[in-house]
TORVEX-261399 format. One record per residue: residue in three letters; x, y, z of N, C-alpha, C in turn. Coordinates in nm, 3 decimals, always signed. Example, Ala and Ser with C-alpha at 12.3 -4.5 7.8 and 13.67 -1.06 7.14 Angstrom:
// residues 2
type ALA nc1 +1.319 nc2 -0.569 nc3 +0.780 cac1 +1.230 cac2 -0.450 cac3 +0.780 cc1 +1.320 cc2 -0.330 cc3 +0.780 $
type SER nc1 +1.285 nc2 -0.225 nc3 +0.708 cac1 +1.367 cac2 -0.106 cac3 +0.714 cc1 +1.290 cc2 +0.003 cc3 +0.787 $
***
This chain:
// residues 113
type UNK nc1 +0.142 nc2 -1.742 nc3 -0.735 cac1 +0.126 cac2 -1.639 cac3 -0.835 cc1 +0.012 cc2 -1.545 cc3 -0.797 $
type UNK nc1 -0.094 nc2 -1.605 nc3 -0.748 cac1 -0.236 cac2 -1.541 cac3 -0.738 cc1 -0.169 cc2 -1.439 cc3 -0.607 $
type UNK nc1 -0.122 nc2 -1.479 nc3 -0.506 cac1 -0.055 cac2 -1.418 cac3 -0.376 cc1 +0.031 cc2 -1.317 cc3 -0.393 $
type UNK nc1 +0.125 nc2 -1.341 nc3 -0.519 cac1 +0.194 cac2 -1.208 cac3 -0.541 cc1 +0.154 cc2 -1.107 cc3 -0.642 $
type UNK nc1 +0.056 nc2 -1.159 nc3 -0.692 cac1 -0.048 cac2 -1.040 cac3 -0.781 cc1 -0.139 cc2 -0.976 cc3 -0.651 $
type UNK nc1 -0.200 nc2 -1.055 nc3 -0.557 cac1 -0.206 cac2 -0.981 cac3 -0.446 cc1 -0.164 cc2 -0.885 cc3 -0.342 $
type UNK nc1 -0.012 nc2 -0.909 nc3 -0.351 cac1 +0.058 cac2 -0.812 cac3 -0.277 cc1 +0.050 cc2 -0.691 cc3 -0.344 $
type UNK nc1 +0.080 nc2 -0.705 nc3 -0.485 cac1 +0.155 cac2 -0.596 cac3 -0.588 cc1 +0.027 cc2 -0.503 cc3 -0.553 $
type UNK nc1 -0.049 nc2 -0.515 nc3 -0.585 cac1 -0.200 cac2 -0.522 cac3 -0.608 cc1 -0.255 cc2 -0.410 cc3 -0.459 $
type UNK nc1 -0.230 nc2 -0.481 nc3 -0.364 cac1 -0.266 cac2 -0.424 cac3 -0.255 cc1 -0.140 cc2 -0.306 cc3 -0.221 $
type UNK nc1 -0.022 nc2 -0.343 nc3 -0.235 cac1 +0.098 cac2 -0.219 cac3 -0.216 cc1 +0.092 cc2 -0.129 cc3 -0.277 $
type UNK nc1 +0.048 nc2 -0.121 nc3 -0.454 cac1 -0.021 cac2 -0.039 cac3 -0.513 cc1 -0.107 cc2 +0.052 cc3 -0.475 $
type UNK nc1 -0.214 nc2 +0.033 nc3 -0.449 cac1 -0.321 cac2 +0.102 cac3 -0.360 cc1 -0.287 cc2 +0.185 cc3 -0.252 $
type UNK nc1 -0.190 nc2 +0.125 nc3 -0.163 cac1 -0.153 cac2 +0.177 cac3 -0.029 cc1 -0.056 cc2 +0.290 cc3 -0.097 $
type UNK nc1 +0.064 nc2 +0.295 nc3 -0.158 cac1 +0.149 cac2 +0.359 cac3 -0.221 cc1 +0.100 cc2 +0.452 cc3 -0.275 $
type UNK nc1 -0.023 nc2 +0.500 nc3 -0.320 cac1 -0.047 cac2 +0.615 cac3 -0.380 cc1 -0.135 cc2 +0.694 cc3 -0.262 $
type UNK nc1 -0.141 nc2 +0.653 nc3 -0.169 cac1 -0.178 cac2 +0.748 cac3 -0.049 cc1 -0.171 cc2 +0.734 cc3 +0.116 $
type UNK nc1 -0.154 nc2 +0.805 nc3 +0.180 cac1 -0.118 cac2 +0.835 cac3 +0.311 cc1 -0.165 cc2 +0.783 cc3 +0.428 $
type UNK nc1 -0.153 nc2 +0.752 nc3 +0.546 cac1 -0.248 cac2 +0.727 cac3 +0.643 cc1 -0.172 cc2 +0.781 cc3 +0.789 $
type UNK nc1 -0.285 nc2 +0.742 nc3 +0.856 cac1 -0.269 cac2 +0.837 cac3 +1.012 cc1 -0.151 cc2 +0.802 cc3 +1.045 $
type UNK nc1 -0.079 nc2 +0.882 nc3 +1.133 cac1 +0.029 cac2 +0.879 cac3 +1.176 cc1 +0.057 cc2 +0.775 cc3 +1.310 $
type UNK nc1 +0.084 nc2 +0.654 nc3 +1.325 cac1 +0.082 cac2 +0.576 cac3 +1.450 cc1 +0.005 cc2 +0.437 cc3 +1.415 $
type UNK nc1 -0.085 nc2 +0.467 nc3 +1.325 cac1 -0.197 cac2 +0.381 cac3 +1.328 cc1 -0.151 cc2 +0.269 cc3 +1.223 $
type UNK nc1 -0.119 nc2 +0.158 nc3 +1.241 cac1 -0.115 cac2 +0.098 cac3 +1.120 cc1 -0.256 cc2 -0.002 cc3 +1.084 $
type UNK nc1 -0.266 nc2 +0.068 nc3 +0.938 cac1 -0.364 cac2 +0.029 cac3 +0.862 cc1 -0.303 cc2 -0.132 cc3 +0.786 $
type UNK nc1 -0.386 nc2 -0.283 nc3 +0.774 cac1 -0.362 cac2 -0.411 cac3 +0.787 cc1 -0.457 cc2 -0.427 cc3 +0.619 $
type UNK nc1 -0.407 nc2 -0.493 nc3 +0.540 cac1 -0.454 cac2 -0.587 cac3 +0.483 cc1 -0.432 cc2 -0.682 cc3 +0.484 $
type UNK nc1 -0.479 nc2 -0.786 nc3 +0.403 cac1 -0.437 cac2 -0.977 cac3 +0.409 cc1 -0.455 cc2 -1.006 cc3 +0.277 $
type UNK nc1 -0.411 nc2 -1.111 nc3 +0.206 cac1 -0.469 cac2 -1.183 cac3 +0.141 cc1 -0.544 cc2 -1.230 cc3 +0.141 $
type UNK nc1 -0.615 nc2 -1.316 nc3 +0.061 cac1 -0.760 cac2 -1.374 cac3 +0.093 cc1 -0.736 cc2 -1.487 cc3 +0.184 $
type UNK nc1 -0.566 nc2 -1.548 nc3 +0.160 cac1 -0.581 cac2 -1.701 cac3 +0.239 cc1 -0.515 cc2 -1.585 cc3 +0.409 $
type UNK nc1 -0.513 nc2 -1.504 nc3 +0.408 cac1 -0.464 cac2 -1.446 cac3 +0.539 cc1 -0.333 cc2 -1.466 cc3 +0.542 $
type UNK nc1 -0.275 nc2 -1.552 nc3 +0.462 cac1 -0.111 cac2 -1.579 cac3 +0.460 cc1 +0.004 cc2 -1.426 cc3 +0.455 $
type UNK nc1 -0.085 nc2 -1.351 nc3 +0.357 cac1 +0.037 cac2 -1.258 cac3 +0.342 cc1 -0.071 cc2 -1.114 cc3 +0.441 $
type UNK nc1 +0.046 nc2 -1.033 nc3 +0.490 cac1 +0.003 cac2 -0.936 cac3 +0.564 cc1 +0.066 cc2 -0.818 cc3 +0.517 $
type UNK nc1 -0.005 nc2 -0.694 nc3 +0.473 cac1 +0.087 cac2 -0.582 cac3 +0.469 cc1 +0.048 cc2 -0.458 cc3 +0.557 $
type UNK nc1 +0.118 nc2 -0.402 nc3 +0.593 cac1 +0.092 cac2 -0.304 cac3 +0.704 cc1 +0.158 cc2 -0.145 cc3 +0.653 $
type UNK nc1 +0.081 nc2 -0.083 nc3 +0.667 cac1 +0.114 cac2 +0.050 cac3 +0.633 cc1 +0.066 cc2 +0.167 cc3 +0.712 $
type UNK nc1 +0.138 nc2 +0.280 nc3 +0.720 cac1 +0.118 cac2 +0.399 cac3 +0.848 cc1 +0.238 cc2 +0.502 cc3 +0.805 $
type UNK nc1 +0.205 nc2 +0.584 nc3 +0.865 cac1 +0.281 cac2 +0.733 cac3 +0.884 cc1 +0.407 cc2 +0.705 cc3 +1.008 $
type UNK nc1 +0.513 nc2 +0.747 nc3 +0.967 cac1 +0.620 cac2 +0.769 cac3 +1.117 cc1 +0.567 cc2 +0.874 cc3 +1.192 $
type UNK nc1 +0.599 nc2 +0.941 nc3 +1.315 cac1 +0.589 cac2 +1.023 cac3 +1.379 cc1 +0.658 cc2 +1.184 cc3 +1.308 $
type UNK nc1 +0.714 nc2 +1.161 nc3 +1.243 cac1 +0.738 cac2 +1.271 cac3 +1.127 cc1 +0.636 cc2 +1.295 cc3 +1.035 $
type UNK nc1 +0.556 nc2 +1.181 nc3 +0.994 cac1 +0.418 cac2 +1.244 cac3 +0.853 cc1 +0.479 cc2 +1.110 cc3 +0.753 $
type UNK nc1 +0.592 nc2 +1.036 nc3 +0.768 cac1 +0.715 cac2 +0.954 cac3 +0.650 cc1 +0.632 cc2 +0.839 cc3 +0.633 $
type UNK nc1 +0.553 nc2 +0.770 nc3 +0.513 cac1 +0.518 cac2 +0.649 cac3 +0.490 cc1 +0.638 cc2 +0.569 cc3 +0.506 $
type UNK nc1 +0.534 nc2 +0.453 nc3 +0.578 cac1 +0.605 cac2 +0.341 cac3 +0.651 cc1 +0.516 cc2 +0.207 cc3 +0.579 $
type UNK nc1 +0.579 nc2 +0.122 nc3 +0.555 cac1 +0.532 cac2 -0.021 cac3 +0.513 cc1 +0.595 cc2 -0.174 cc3 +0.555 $
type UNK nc1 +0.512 nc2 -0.276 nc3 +0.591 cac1 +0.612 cac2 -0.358 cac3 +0.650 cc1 +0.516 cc2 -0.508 cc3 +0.589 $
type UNK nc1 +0.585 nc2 -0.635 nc3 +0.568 cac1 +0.522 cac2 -0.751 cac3 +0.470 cc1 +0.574 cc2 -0.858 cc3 +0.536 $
type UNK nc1 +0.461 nc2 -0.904 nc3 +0.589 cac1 +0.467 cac2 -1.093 cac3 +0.663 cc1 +0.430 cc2 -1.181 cc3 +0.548 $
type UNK nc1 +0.449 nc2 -1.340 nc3 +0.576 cac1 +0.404 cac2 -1.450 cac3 +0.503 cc1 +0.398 cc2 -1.505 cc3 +0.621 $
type UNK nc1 +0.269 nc2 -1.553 nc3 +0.698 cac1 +0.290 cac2 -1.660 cac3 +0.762 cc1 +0.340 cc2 -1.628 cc3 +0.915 $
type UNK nc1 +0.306 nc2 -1.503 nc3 +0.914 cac1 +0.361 cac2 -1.446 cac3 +1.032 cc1 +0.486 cc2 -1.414 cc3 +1.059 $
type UNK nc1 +0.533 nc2 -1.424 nc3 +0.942 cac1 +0.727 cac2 -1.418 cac3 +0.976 cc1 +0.728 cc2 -1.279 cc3 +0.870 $
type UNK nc1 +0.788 nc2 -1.232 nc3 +0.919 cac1 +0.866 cac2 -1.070 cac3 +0.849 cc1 +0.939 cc2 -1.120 cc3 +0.746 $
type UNK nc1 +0.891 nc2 -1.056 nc3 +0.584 cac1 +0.948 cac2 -1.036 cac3 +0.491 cc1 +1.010 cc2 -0.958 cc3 +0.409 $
type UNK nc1 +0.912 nc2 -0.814 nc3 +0.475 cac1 +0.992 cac2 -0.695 cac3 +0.462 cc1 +0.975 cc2 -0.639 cc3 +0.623 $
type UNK nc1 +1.076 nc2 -0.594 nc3 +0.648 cac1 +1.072 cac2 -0.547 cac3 +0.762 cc1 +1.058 cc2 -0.419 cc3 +0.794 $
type UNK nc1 +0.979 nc2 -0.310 nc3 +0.837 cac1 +0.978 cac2 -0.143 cac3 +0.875 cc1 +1.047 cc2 -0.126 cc3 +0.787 $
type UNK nc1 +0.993 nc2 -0.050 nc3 +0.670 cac1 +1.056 cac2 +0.024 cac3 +0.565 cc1 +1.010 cc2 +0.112 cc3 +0.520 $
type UNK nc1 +1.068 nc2 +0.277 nc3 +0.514 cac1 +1.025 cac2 +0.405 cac3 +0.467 cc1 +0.976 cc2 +0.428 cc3 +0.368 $
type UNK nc1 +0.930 nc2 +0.479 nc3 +0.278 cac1 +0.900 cac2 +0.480 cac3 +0.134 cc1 +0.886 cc2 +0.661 cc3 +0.108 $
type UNK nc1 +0.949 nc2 +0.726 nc3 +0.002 cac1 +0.923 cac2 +0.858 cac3 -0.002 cc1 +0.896 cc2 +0.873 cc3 -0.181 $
type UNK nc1 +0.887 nc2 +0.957 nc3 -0.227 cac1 +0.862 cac2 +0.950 cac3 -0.358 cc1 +0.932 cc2 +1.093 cc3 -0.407 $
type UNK nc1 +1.065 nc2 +1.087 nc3 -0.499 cac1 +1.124 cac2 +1.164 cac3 -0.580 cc1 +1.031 cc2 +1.269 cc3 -0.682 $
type UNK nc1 +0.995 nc2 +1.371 nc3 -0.704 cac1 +0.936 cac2 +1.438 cac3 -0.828 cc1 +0.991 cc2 +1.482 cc3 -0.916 $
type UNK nc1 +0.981 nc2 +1.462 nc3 -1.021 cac1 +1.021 cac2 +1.549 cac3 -1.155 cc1 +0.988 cc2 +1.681 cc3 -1.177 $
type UNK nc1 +1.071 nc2 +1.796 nc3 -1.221 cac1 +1.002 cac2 +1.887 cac3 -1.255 cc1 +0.936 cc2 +1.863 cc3 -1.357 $
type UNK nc1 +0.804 nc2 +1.959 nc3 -1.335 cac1 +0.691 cac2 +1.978 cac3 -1.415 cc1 +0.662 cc2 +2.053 cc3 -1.522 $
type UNK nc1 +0.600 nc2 +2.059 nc3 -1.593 cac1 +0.603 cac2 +2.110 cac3 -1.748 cc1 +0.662 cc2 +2.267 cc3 -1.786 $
type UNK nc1 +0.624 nc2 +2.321 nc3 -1.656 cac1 +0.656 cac2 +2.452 cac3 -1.632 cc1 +0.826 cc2 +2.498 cc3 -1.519 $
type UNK nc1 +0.872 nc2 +2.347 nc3 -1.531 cac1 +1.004 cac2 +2.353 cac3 -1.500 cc1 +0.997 cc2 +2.396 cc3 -1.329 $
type UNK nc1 +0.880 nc2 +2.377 nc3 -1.261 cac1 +0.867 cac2 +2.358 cac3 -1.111 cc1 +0.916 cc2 +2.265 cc3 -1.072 $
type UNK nc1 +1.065 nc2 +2.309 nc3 -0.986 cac1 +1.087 cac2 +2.185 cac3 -0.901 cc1 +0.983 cc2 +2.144 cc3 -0.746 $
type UNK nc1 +0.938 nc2 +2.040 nc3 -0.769 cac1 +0.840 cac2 +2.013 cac3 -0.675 cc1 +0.909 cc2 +1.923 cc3 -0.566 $
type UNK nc1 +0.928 nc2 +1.969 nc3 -0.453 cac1 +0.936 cac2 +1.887 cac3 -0.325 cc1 +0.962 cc2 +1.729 cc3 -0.306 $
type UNK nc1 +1.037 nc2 +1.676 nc3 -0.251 cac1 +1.006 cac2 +1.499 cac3 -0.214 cc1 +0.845 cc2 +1.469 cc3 -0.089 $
type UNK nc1 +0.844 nc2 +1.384 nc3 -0.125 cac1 +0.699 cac2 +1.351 cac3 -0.063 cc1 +0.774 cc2 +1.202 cc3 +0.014 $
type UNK nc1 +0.839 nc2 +1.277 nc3 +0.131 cac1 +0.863 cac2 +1.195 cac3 +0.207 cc1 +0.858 cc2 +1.186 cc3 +0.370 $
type UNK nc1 +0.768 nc2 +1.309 nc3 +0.394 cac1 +0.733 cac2 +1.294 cac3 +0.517 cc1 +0.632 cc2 +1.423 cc3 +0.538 $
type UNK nc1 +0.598 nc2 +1.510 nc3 +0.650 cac1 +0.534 cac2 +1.586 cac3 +0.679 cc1 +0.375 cc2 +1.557 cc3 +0.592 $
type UNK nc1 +0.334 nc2 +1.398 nc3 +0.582 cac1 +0.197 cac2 +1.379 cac3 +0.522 cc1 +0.103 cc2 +1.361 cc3 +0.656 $
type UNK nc1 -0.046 nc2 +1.357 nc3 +0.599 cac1 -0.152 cac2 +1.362 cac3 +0.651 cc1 -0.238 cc2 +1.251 cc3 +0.536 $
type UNK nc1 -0.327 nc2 +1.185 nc3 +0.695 cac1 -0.433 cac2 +1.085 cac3 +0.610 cc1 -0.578 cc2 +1.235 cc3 +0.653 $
type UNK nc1 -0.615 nc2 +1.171 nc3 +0.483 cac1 -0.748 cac2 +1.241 cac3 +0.494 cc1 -0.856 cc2 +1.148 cc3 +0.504 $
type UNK nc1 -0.836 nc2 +1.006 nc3 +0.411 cac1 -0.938 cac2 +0.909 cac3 +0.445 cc1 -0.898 cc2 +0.770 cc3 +0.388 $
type UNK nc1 -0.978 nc2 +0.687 nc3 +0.460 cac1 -0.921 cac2 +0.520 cac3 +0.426 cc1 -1.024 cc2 +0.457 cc3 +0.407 $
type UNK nc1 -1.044 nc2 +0.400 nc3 +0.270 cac1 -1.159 cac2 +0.296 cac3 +0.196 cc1 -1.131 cc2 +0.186 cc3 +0.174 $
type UNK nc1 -1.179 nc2 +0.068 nc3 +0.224 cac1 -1.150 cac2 -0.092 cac3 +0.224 cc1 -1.208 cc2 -0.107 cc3 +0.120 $
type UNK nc1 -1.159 nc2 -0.182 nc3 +0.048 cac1 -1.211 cac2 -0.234 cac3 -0.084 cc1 -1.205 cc2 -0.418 cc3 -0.079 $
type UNK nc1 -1.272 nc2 -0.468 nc3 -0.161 cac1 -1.242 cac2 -0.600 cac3 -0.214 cc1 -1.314 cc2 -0.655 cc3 -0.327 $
type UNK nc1 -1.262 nc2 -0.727 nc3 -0.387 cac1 -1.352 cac2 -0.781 cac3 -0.487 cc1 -1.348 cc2 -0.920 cc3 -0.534 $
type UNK nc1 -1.450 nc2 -1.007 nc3 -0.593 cac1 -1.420 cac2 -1.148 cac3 -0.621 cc1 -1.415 cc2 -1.155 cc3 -0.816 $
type UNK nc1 -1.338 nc2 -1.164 nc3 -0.877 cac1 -1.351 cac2 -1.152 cac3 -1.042 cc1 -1.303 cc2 -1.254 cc3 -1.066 $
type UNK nc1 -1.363 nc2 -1.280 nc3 -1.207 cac1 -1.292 cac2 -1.385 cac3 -1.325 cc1 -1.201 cc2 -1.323 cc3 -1.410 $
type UNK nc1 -1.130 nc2 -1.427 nc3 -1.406 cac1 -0.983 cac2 -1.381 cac3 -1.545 cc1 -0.919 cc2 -1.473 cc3 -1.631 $
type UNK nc1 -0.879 nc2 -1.416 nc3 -1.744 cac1 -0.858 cac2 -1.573 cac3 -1.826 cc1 -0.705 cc2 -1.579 cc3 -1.808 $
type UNK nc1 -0.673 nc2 -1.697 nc3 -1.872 cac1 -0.659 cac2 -1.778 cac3 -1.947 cc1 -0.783 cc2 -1.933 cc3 -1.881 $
type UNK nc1 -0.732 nc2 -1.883 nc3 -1.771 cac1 -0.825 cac2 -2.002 cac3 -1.716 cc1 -0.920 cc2 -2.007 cc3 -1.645 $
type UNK nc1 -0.980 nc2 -1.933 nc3 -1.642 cac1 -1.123 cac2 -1.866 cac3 -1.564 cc1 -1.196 cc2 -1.912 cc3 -1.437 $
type UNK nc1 -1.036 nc2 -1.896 nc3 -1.328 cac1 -0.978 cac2 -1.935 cac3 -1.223 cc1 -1.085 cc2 -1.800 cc3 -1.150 $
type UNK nc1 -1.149 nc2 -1.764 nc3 -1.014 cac1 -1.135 cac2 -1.686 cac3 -0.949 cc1 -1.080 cc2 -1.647 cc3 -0.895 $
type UNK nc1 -1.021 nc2 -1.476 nc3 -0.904 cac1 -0.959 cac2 -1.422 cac3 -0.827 cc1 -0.996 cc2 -1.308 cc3 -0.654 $
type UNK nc1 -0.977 nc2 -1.359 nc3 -0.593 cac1 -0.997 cac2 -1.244 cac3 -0.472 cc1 -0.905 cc2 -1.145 cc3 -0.473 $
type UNK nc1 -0.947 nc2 -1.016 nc3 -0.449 cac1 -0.874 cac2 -0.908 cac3 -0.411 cc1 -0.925 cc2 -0.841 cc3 -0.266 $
type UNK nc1 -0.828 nc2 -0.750 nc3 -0.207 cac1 -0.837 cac2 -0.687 cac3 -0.091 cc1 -0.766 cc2 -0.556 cc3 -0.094 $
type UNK nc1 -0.802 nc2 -0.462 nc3 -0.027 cac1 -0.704 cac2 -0.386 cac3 -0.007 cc1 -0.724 cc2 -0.244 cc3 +0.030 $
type UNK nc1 -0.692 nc2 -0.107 nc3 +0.049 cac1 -0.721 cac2 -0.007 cac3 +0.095 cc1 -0.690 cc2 +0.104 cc3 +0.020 $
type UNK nc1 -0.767 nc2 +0.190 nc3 -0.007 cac1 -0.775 cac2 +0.329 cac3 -0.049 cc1 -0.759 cc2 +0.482 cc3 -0.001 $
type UNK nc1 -0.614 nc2 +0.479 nc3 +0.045 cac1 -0.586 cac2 +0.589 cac3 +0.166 cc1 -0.575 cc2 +0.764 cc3 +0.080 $
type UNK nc1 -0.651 nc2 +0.867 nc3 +0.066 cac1 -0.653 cac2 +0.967 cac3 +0.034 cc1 -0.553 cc2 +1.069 cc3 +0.120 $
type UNK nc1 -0.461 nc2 +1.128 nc3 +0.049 cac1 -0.451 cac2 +1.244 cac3 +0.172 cc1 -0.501 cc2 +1.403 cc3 +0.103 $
***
């Protein structure tokens, strides 16, 4: 449970922003078990890919994001490729949470474009 509040957690983070094109940027879980990897295609196209254990669980997968028009009835573009990383912040943290006031570790990255 703690491992897949970790993933969500860390895919989250990565999903709302961009990174260099080639480079794949690595988080882990705290036990190192789960791995997620994220990067730009050679087009600008977020790319994401998810081990357990060293074995592929998701394998090279694109991710683009659909927009709604906006209040002013702008249809706005798909955000599915031609991106740029502007910057990447490692984060982590150790917190308490209830019901059972278990510690939790977090990890994960803060990619701006």
């Amino acid at each position: 449970m703690r491992s897949t509040r970790l993933l969500f957690t860390a895919f989250a983070v990565m999903i709302t922003s961009i990174s260099f094109a080639q480079l794949k940027n690595t988080t882990y879980s705290p036990s190192r078990n789960i791995k997620l990897e994220f990067w730009l295609s050679e087009q600008g196209a977020p790319m994401y890919s998810v081990s357990y254990k060293d074995k592929p669980v998701i394998l090279p997968s694109s991710m683009g994001f659909e927009l709604k028009q906006t209040m002013n009835e702008v249809v706005l573009p798909p955000l599915k490729d031609n991106l740029t990383m502007v910057s990447l912040t490692r984060t982590s943290s150790d917190t308490r949470w209830t019901p059972s006031g278990a510690t939790q570790r977090r990890s994960g990255m803060i990619i701006t474009s």
